[in-house]
GUZA-634773 format. One record per residue (C-alpha): residue in one letter; x, y, z. Coordinates in steps of 0.001 Angstrom, whole numbers, padded with zeros to 6 digits, always signed. Example, Ala and Ser with C-alpha at 12.3 -4.5 7.8 and 13.67 -1.06 7.14 Angstrom:
2
A+012300-004500+007800 S+013670-001060+007140 
***
This chain:
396
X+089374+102164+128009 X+091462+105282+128318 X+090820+108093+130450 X+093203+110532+128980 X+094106+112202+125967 X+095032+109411+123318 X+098279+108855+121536 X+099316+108753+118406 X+099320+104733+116924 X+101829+103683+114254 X+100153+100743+111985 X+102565+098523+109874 X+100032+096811+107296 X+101451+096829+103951 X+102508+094580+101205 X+099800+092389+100588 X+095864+093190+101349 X+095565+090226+103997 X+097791+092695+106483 X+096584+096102+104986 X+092454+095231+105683 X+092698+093921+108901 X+095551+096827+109835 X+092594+099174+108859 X+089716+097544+110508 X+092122+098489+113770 X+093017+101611+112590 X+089107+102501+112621 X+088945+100987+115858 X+091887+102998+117326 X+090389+106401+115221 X+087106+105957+117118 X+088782+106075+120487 X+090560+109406+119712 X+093372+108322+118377 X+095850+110087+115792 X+096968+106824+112766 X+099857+106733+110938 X+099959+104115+108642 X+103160+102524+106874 X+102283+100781+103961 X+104374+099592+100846 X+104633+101201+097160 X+102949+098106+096044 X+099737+098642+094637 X+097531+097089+096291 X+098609+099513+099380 X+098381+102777+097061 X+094939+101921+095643 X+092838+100848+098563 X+094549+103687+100554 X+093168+106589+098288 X+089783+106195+100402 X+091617+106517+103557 X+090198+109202+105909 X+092577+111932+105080 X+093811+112966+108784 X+095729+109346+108865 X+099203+109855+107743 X+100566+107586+105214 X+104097+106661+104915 X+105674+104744+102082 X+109229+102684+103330 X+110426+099903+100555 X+109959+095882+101765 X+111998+092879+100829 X+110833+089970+102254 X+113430+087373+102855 X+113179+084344+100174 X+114914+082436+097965 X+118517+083434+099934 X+118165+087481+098490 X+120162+088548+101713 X+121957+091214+099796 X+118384+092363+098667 X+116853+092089+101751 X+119572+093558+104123 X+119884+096845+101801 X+115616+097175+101761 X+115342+096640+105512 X+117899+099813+106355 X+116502+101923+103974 X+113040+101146+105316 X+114777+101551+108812 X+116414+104694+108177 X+112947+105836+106645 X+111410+104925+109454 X+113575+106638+111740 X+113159+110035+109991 X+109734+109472+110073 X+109334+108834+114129 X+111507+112077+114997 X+108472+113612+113400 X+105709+111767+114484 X+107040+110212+117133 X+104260+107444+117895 X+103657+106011+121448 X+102788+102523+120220 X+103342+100299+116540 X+101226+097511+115391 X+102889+095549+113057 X+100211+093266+110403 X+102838+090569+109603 X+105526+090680+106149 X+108531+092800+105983 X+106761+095509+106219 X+106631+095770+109716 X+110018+094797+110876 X+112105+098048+110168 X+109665+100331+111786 X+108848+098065+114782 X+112992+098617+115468 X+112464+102070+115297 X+109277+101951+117270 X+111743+100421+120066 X+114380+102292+119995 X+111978+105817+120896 X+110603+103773+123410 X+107309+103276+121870 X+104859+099865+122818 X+104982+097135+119961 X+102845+094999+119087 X+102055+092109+116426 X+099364+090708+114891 X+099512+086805+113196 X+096551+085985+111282 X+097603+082727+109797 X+097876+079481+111610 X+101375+079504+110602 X+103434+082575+111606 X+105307+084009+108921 X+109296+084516+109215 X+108420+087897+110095 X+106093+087685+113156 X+108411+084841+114140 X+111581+087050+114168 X+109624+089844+115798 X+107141+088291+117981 X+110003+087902+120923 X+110539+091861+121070 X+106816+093044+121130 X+104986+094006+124151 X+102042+092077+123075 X+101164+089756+120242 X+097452+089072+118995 X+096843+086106+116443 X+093779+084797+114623 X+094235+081137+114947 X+094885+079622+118363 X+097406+077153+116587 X+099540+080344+116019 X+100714+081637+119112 X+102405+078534+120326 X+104661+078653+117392 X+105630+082682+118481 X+108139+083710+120949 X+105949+085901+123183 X+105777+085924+126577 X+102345+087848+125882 X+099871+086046+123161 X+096009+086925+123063 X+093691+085436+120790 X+091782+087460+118953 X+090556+086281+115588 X+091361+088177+112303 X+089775+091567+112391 X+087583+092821+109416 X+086143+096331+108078 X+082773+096722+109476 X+081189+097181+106274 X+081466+092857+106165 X+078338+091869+107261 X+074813+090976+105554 X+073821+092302+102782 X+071093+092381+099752 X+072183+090034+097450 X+069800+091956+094656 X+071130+094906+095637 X+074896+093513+095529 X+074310+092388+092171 X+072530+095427+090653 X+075376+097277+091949 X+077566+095100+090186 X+075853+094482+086731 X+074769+091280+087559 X+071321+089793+086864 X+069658+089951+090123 X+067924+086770+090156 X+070603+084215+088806 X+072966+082755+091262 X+076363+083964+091638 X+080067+082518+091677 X+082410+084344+092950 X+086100+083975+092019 X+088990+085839+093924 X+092819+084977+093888 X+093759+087590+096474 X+096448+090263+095354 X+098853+087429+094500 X+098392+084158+093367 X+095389+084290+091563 X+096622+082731+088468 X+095945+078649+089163 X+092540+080118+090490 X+092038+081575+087336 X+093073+078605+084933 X+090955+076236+087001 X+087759+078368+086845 X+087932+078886+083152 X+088508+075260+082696 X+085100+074564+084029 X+082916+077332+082408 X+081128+074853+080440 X+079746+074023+083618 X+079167+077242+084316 X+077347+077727+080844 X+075152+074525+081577 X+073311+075256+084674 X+072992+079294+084028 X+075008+080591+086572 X+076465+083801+086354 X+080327+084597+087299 X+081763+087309+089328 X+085685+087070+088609 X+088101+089453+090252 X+091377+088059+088535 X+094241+089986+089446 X+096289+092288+087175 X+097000+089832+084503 X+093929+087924+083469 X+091120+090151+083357 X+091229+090199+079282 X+091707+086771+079022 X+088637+085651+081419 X+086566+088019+079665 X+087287+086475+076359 X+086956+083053+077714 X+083921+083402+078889 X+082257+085560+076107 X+083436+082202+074254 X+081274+079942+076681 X+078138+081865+076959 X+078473+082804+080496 X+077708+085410+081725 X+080237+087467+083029 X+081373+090339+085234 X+085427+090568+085222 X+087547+092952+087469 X+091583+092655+087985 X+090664+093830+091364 X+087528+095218+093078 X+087759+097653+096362 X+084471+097011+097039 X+084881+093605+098607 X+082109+093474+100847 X+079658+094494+097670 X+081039+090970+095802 X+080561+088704+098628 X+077153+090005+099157 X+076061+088883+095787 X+077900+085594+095634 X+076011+082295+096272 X+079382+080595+096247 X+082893+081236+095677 X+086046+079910+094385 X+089028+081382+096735 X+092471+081633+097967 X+092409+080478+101794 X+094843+083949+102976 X+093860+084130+106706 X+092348+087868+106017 X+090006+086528+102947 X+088683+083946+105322 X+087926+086464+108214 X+085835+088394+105253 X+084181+084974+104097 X+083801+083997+107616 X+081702+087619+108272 X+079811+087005+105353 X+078609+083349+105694 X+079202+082146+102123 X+079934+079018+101188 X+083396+078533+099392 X+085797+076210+097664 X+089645+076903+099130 X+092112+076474+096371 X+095362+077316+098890 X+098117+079122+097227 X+100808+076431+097074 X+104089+078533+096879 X+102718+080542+099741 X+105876+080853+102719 X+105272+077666+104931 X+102346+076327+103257 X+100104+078348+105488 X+097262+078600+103450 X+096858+075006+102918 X+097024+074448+106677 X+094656+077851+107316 X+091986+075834+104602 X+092388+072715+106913 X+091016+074603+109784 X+087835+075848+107895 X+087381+072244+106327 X+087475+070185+109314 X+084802+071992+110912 X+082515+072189+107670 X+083171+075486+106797 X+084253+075037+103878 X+085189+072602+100937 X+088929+071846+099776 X+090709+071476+096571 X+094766+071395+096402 X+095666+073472+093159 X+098484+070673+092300 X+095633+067820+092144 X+092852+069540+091204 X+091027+069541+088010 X+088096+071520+086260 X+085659+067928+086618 X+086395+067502+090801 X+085562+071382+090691 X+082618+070419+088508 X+081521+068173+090699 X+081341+070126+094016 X+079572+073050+092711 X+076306+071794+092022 X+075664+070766+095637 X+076828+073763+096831 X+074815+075677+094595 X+071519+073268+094499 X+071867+072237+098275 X+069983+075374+100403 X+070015+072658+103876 X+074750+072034+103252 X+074902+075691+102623 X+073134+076716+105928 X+075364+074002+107600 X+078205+075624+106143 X+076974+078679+106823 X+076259+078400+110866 X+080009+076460+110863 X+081410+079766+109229 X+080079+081695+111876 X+081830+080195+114347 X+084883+081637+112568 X+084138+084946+112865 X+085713+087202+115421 X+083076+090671+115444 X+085023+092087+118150 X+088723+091231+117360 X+089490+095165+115799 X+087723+096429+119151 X+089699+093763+121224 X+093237+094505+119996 X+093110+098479+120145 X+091466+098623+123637 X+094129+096087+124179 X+096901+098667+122882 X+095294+101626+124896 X+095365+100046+127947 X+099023+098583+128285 X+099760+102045+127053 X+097727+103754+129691 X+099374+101120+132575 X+102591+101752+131351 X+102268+106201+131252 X+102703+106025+127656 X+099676+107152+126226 X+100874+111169+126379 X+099653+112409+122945 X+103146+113434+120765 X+103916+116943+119446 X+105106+116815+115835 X+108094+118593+115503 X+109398+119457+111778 X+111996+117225+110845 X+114016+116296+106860 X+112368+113648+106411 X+110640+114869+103270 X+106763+114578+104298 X+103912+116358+102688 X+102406+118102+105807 X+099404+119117+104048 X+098445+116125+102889 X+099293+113777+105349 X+100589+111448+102611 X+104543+110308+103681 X+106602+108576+100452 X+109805+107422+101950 X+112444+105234+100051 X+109597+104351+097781 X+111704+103590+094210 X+113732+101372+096163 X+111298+098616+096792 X+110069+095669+095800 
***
């Protein structure tokens, strides 16, 4: 814990919500110790919507992200120095004494200009598998924090602390009734819930509708948060079946949807688990296959091996093996409390808390926790509104 004034902390969390969430679970951690936030976030939207609750004393600055696939070097080399030149106008401004960098692209431009002021860096790896990112990064950083043990031997830090994936605090127990009256839902039918993430959702989605005969059958009731492209579809589909039906592209209200599911249908992206994990519900993984490095297939592993969870590989599966693991999960009560009291041992309560007072005190041993005066700079921020947009029609 600090004893003196606290500094201001740079967060890097953009691009996907599996950094953003757990970048703002610290960034609530870090607020609650005195802290002044700046977060950097992408133009995607994703970022934009689910920062439009954000308290509005946390500055918010927009830098374009290319991740590096598929050979775009041209791409990616002209994204990161915008985003680093961004970044740089930005820090003569707000000049932060520390960055946290969430994993993606995101990240690596500012955590170079985080450097070269002199501020503490720091990364956080919530996958088993590091992403290109973390990996290129990890071997600068003062400190690096990762969810899965299997992570840090794979990153080039002298300086790895396990901490488990953080989560929002509002992820925790909840009324099921309530959750569902919230939600439209009948209150005493069980619920599936379906999520894809903010990418990827689409094999999700054709697998689920495949099976809502199923669905139709035993009188179960579906949540489905679809993404940005099948929410018409779904709803057709299963106004077709007879099931009944609650569709959202996206919902920002995550912990309000898990609370009402009896079991879901997910993506296995390290920050979705952390939530399922916090929540105890039972869930069928469908990994993402084209995610980088097949993490999410080996993040699913994890979960399965212990009992956690139950497996299905999007390339093999089909709607009757999906059919056929539902009922038990549903009809069981004795596997879901095993799965259940195996989930909790997945979740990390304490790994927001753990990583800032982590931050605060290397910066505290080091003298660098002196709070920062903003001085006026050109980089083109709306003081007022502590709302930064830097770059942003260049991205990605």
């Amino acid at each position: 814990m600090m004893t003196g004034p606290a500094p201001l902390i740079a967060i890097a969390c953009g691009g996907t919500g599996g950094h953003l969430f757990p970048g703002l679970a610290v960034a609530g951690q870090l607020a609650k110790r005195g802290c002044t936030l700046a977060l950097i976030v992408s133009p995607k939207e994703v970022d934009q919507q689910s920062l439009k609750n954000a308290p509005q004393e946390w500055s918010v600055i927009t830098l374009p992200a290319v991740g590096l696939q598929g050979g775009n070097y041209v791409a990616f080399g002209a994204s990161f120095l915008k985003s680093l030149a961004g970044a740089r106008r930005a820090f003569r401004q707000l000049r932060p004494a520390a960055l946290l960098a969430m994993g993606g692209f995101t990240g690596a431009a500012p955590l170079c200009a985080a450097r070269s002021i002199g501020a503490k860096t720091f990364v956080h790896e919530s996958n088993t598998i590091p992403g290109k990112a973390n990996r290129w990064l990890a071997r600068w950083v003062d400190q690096a924090f990762v969810g899965f043990p299997q992570a840090g031997s794979q990153l080039f830090s002298r300086r790895v602390v396990v901490t488990g994936t953080p989560v929002r605090p509002q992820f925790q127990s909840q009324d099921p009734v309530r959750c569902r009256k919230l939600l439209g839902l009948d209150s005493d039918r069980p619920v599936l819930l379906v999520m894809g993430g903010s990418q990827g959702a689409g094999g999700v989605n054709e697998l689920v509708l495949a099976t809502l005969p199923l669905l139709a059958r035993k009188g179960w009731q579906l949540l489905h948060l679809t993404g940005p492209n099948d929410a018409e579809k779904a709803s057709r589909a299963c106004k077709a079946a007879g099931v009944k039906a609650v569709v959202h592209p996206f919902l920002s209200e995550m912990e309000i949807a898990l609370g009402a599911a009896t079991v879901a249908v997910s993506r296995a992206g390290a920050s979705s688990l952390a939530e399922i994990a916090a929540m105890r519900l039972p869930t069928v993984l469908v990994p993402y296959p084209a995610a980088t490095d097949n993490h999410q297939e080996f993040n699913a592993r994890v979960f399965v091996e212990t009992g956690a969870a139950r497996l299905l590989e999007q390339g093999k599966a089909a709607p009757e093996m999906l059919a056929k693991i539902l009922p038990g999960l549903f009809e069981d009560s004795s596997l879901r409390q095993r799965m259940q009291t195996a989930l909790d041992a997945w979740h990390s309560p304490k790994a927001a808390e753990q990583i800032a007072e982590s931050m605060l005190q290397l910066l505290a041993q080091s003298g660098s926790a002196k709070p920062r005066h903003r001085h006026r700079s050109s980089c083109g921020c709306n003081h007022s509104a502590h709302r930064h947009g830097v770059g942003a029609k260049g991205a990605a």
